[in-house]
C-alpha positions as CSV (number, residue, x, y, z in Angstrom):
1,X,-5.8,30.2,24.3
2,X,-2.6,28.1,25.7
3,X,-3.5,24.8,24.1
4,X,-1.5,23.3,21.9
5,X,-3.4,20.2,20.2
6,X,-0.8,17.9,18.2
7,X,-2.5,15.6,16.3
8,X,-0.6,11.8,15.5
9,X,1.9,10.2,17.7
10,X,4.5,8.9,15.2
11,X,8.3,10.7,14.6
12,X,6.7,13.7,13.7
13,X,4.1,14.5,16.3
14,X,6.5,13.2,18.9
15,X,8.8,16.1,18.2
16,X,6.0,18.1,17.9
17,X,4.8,17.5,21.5
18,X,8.1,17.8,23.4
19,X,8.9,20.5,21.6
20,X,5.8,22.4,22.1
21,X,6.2,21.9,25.4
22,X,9.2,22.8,26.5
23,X,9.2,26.2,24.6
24,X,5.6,26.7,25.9
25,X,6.9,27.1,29.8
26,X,4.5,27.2,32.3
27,X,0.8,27.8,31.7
28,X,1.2,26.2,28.0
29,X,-0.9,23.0,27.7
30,X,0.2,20.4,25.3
31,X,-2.3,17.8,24.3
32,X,-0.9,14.7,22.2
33,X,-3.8,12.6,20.0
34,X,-2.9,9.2,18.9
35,X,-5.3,6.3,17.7
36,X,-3.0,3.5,18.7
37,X,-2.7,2.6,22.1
38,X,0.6,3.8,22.4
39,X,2.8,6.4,20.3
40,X,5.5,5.5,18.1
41,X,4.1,2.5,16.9
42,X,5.7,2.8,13.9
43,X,9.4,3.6,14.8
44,X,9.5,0.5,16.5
45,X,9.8,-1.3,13.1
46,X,12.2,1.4,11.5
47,X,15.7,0.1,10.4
48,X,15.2,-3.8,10.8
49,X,14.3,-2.5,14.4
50,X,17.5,-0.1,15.2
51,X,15.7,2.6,14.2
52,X,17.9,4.5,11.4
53,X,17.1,8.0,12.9
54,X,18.8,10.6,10.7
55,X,21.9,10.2,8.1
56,X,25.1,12.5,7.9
57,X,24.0,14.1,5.0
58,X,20.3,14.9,5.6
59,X,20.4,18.6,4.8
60,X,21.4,17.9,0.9
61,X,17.6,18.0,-0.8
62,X,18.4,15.5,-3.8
63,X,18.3,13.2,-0.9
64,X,14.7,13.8,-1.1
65,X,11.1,13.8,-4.0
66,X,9.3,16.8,-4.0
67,X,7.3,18.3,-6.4
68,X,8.2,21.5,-4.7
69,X,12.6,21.8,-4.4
70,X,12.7,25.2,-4.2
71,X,10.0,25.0,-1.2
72,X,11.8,22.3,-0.1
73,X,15.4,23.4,0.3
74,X,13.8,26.7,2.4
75,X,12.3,24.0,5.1
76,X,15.4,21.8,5.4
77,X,17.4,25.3,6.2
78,X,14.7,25.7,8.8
79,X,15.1,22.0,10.4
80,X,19.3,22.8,9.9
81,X,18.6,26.4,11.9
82,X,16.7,24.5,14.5
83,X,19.9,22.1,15.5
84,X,18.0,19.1,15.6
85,X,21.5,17.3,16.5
86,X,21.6,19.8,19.6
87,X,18.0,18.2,20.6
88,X,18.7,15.1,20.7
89,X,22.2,15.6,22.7
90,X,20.0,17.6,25.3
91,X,17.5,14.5,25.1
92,X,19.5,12.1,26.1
93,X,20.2,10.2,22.9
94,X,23.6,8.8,22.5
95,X,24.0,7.6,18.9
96,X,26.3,6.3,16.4
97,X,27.0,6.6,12.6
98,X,27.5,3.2,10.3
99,X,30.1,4.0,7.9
100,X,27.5,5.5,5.3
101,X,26.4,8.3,7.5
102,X,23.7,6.2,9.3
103,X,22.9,7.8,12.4
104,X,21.0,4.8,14.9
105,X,20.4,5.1,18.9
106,X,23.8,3.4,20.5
107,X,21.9,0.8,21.4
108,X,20.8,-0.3,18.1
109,X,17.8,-0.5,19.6
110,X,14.5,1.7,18.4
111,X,12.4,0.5,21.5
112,X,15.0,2.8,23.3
113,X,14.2,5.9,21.0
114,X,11.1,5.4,21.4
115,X,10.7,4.7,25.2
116,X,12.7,8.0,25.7
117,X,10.6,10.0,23.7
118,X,7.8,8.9,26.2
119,X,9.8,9.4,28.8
120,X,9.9,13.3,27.8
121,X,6.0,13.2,27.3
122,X,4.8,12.5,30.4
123,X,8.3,14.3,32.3
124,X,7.1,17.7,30.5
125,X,3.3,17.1,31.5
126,X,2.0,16.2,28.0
127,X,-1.5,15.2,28.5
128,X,-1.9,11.8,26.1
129,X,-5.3,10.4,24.6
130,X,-5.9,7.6,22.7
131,X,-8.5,8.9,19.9
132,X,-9.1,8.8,16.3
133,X,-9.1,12.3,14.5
134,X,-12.3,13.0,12.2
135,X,-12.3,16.2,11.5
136,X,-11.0,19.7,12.3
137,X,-12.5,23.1,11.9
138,X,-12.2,27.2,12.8
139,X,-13.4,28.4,16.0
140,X,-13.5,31.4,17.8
141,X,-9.9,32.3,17.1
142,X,-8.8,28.8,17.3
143,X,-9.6,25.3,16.1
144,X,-11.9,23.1,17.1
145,X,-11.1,19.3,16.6
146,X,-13.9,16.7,16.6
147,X,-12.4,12.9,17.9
148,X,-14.0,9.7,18.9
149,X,-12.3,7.7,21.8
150,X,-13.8,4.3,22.9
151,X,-16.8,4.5,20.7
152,X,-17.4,7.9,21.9
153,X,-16.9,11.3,20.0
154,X,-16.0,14.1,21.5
155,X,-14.6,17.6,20.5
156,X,-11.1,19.7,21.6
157,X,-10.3,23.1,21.2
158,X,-7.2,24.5,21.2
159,X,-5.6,28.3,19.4
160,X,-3.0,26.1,18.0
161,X,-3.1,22.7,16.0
162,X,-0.5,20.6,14.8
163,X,-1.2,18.0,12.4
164,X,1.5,15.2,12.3
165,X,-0.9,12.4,10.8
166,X,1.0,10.4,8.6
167,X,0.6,9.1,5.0
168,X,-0.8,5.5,3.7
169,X,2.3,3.8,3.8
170,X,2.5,1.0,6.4
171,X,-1.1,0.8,7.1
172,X,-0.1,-2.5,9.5
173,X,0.6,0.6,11.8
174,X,-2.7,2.5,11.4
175,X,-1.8,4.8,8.8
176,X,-4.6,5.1,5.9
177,X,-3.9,9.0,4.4
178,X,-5.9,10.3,6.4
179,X,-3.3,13.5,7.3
180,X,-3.5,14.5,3.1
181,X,-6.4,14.5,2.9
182,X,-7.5,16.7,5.9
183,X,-5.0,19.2,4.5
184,X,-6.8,18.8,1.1
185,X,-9.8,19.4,3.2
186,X,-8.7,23.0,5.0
187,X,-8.1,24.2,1.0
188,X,-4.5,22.9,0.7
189,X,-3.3,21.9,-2.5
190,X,-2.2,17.8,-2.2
191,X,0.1,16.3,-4.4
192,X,-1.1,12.4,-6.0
193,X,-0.4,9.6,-3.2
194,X,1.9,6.7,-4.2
195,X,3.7,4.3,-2.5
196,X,7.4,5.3,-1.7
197,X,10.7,3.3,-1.2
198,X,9.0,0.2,-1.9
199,X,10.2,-2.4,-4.3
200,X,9.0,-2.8,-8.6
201,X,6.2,-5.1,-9.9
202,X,8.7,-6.1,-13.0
203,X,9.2,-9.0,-15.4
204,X,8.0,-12.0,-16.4
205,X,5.6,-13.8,-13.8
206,X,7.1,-17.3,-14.4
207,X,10.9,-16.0,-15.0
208,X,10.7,-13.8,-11.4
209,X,9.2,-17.2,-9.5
210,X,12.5,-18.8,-10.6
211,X,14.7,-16.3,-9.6
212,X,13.0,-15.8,-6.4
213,X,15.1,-15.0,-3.5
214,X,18.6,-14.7,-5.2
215,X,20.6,-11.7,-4.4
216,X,23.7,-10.1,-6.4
217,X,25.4,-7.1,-6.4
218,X,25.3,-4.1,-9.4
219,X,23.9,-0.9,-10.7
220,X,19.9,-0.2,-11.0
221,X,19.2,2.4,-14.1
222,X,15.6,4.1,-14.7
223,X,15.3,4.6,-17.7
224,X,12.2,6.7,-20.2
225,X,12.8,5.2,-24.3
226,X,15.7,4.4,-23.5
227,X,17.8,7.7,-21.4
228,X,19.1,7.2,-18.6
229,X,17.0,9.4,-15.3
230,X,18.8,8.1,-12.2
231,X,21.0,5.0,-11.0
232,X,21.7,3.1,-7.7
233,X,24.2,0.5,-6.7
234,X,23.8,-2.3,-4.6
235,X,22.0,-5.5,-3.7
236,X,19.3,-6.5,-5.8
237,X,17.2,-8.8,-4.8
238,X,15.0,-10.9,-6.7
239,X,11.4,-11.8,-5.5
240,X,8.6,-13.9,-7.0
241,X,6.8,-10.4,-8.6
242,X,9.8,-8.3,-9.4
243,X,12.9,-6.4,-8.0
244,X,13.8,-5.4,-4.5
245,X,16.6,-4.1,-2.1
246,X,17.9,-0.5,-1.2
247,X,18.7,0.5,-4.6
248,X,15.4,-0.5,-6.4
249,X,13.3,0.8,-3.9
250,X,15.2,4.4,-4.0
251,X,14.0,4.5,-7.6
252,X,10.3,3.8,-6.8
253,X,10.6,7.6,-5.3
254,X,10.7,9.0,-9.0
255,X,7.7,6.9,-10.1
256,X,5.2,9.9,-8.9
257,X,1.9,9.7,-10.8
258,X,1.6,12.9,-13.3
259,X,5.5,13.9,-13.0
260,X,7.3,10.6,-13.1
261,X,8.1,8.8,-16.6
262,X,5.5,7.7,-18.7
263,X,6.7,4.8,-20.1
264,X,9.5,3.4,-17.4
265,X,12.3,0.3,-17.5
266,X,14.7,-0.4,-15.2
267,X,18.1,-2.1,-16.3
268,X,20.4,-4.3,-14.5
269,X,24.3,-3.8,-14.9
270,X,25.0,-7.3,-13.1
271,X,29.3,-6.2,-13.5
272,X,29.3,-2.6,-13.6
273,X,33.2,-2.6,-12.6
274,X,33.8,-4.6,-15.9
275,X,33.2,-3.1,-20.1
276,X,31.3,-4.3,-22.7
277,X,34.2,-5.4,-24.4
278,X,36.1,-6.4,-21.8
279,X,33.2,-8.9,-20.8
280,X,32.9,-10.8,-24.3
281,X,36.6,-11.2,-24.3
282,X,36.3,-13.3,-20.6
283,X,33.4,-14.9,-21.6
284,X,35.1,-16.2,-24.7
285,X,38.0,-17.0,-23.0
286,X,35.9,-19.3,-20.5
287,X,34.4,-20.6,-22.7
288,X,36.9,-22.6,-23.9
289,X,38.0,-23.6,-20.2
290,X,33.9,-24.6,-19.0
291,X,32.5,-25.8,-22.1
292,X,29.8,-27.1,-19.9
293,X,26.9,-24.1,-19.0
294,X,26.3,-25.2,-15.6
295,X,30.1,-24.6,-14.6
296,X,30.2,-21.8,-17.2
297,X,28.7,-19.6,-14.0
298,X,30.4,-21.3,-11.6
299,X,32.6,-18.1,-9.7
300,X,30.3,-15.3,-11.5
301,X,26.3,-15.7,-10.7
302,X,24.4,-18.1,-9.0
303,X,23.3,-20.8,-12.2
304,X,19.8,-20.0,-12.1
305,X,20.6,-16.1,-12.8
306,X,23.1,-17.2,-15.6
307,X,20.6,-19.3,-16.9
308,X,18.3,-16.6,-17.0
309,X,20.8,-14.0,-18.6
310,X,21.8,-16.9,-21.5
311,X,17.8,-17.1,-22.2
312,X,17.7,-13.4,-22.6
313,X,20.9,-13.1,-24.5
314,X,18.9,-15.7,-27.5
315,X,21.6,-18.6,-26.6
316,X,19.0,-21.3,-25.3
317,X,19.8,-25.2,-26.5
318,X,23.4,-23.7,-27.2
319,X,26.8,-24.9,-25.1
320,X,29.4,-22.1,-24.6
321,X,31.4,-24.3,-27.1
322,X,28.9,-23.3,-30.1
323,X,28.4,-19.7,-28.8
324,X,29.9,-17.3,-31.7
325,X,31.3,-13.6,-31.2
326,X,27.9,-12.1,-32.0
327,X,26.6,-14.2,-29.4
328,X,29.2,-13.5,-26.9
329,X,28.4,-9.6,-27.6
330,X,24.4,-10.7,-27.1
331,X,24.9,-12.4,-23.2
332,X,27.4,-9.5,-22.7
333,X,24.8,-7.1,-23.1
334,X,22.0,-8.3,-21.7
335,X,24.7,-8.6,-18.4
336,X,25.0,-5.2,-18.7
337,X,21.8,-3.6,-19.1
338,X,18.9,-6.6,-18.2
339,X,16.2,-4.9,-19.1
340,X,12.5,-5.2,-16.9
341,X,9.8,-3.6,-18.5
342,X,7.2,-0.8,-17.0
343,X,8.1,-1.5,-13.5
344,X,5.1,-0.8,-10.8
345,X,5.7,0.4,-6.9
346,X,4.6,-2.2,-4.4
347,X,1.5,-1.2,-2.6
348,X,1.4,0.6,0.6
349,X,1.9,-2.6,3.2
350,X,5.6,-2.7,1.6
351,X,6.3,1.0,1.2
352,X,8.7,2.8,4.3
353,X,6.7,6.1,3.4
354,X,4.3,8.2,1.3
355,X,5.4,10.1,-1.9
356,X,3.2,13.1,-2.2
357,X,0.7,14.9,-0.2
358,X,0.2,18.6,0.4
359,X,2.6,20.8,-1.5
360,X,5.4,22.0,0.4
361,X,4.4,25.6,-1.4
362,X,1.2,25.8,0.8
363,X,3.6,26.0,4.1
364,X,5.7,28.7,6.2
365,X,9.2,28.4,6.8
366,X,8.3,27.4,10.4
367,X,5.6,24.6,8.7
368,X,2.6,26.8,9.6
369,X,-0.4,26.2,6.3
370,X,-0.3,29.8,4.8
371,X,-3.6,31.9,5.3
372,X,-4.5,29.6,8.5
373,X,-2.3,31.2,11.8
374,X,-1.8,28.7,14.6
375,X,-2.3,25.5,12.0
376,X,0.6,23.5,11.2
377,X,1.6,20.2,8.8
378,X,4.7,18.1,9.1
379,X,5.9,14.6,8.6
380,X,4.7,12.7,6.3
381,X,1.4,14.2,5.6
382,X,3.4,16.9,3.3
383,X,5.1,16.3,-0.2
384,X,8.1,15.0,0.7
385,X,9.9,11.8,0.5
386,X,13.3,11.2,1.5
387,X,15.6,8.7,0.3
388,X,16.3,5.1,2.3
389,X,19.2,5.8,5.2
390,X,17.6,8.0,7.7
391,X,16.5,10.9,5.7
392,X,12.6,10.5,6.2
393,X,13.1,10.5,9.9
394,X,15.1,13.6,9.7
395,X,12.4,15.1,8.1
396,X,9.6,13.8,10.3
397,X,12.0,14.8,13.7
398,X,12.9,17.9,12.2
399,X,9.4,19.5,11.0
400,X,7.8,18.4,14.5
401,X,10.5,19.9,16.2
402,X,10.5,23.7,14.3
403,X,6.8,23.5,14.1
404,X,6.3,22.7,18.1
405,X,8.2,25.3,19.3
406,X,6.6,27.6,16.7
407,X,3.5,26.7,17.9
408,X,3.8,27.2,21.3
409,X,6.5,30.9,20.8
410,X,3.0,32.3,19.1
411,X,1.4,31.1,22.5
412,X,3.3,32.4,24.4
413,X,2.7,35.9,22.6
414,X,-0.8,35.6,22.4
């Protein structure tokens, strides 16, 4: 059999799909399932809409959470051997690079990524069908895969399967984890769900509704009793239940149940470019200059975060007149290492994608499920994360693509 059933229309079974059918040639049939009415549904809302499609250093795997880096690092060489760069060029796709390494269409627009992708569907002959996937099973050499469409189920067959299904994160697009859990169900070993790049559930309930919606700029620490496990720099922003922005949510990724800390904080370094000591000796000094607390701020924080971090530092009813070296050392401290107490991941409506899912270990180099010849996983559905900037699409593109052509190579032999 010549079919080539790919199973989920998002990044992943995208690649899959074009691939598949441009290394198939003729004779090969390609079959794209999708359950929305259209694909790509949800790389319409990727990178505030630009659609942050890769990242200049997508190949390095601590850009990525895996329970499985030595797995891992073997299928990133396998993306890197299949010049995914070289794909898109041959596409169509012009892009350009921010000046972090973010690679986005040259339109800035993901509605163009996306409409070119379909483009390639239907110019390659890609037969599309809007269906739910319920279940999938051996037959006859191949696989059969059982579907309902318009209230109606009905079953496909096809030698070769690729399951690009997603994870939970963004169920807003129709995501719900169903893709793990069919692996689970063919006798794949599938890592604990969580949500991924999403922000923290931190802090005080009343303290986080004042703070609500101010921004500043530092260094994010995860901490377990107190050592240090990784640290981002950037924006934080503060919400009405916790912490957000880029450099919280790239935390969230080490939060996995059963291997991620057991008793986590997170600590704020609100002027990481400034010491400990060199902080009390300014905030001394200004003292005597804005004896008021209000204008004690004034320059450095917004007043409701420095009335916060005076609160924290034990200095409430005091001026910065009747504030004492220990006391200076006190608001110093708490400026540099704020600390939020057994900080949660968002749920899955807020996270950009899925932590977890079936171990990289149960897959072939070319993303074929070991034991099971012709049946393939990629995207999201697997156990791996990447970090924000591009890197998850990389992975998503990149899978779809080595798997597709795999696919439809073995066709072509068989």
């Amino acid at each position: 059999m010549r079919e080539i059933l790919v199973l989920g229309g998002g990044a992943s079974g995208l690649a899959a799909a074009i691939a598949a059918a441009q290394t198939g040639g003729p004779g090969a049939k390609v079959t794209l399932v999708e359950q929305n009415a259209a694909p790509g549904k949800k790389l319409l809302a990727t990178g505030n809409g630009r659609c942050n499609f890769d990242n200049a250093a997508s190949s390095d795997p601590a850009r990525y959470f895996t329970a499985a880096p030595a797995a891992l690092q073997k299928l990133l060489a396998s993306i890197d051997g299949a010049g995914l760069s070289a794909w898109w060029q041959e596409l169509g796709l012009v892009s350009r690079a921010d000046e972090t390494g973010r690679l986005y269409p040259y339109s800035n627009q993901a509605a163009d990524l996306t409409g070119l992708l379909v483009r390639w569907l239907d110019a390659l002959g890609v037969d599309r069908r809007a269906a739910r996937v319920l279940e999938l099973g051996q037959k006859g050499g191949g696989y059969a895969v059982r579907v309902e469409a318009a209230g109606q189920k009905q079953l496909l067959t096809a030698g070769r399967v690729i399951c690009a299904l997603g994870g939970s994160a963004g169920p807003q697009f129709g995501t719900g984890g169903f893709g793990p859990a069919l692996a689970g169900r063919c006798g794949g070993r599938v890592e604990p769900l969580y949500p991924c790049l999403t922000p923290l559930r931190c802090g005080d309930p009343a303290l986080m509704q004042r703070l609500s919606g101010l921004r500043a700029r530092g260094v994010v620490t995860l901490l377990e009793n107190g050592r240090s496990l990784a640290r981002e720099e950037g924006e934080i922003q503060f919400t009405n239940y916790g912490l957000s922005g880029i450099c919280v949510m790239q935390l969230s990724g080490l939060l996995a149940p059963e291997r991620g800390p057991k008793k986590p904080a997170v600590a704020l370094d609100l002027f990481p470019t400034v010491e400990t000591r060199e902080l009390i000796t300014a905030f001394a000094r200004r003292a005597g200059h804005l004896p008021d607390s209000q204008a004690f701020w004034q320059g450095l924080l917004d007043g409701r975060l420095g009335a916060a971090l005076w609160a924290a530092a034990g200095l409430t009813g005091r001026a910065p007149a009747q504030v004492d070296a220990r006391g200076w050392q006190a608001l110093a401290e708490v400026c540099k290492g704020w600390r939020f107490e057994d900080p949660a991941p968002c749920g899955w409506k807020q996270a950009q994608t899925t932590g977890g899912g079936l171990s990289l270990e149960e897959l072939e180099p070319d993303f074929q499920f070991k034991g099971c010849p012709g049946l393939y996983f990629v995207g999201e559905t697997l156990d791996c994360a990447g970090s924000c900037g591009g890197f998850n699409l990389h992975w998503a593109f990149g899978s779809g693509l080595v798997a597709g052509r795999a696919a439809a190579r073995q066709a072509r032999k068989r």
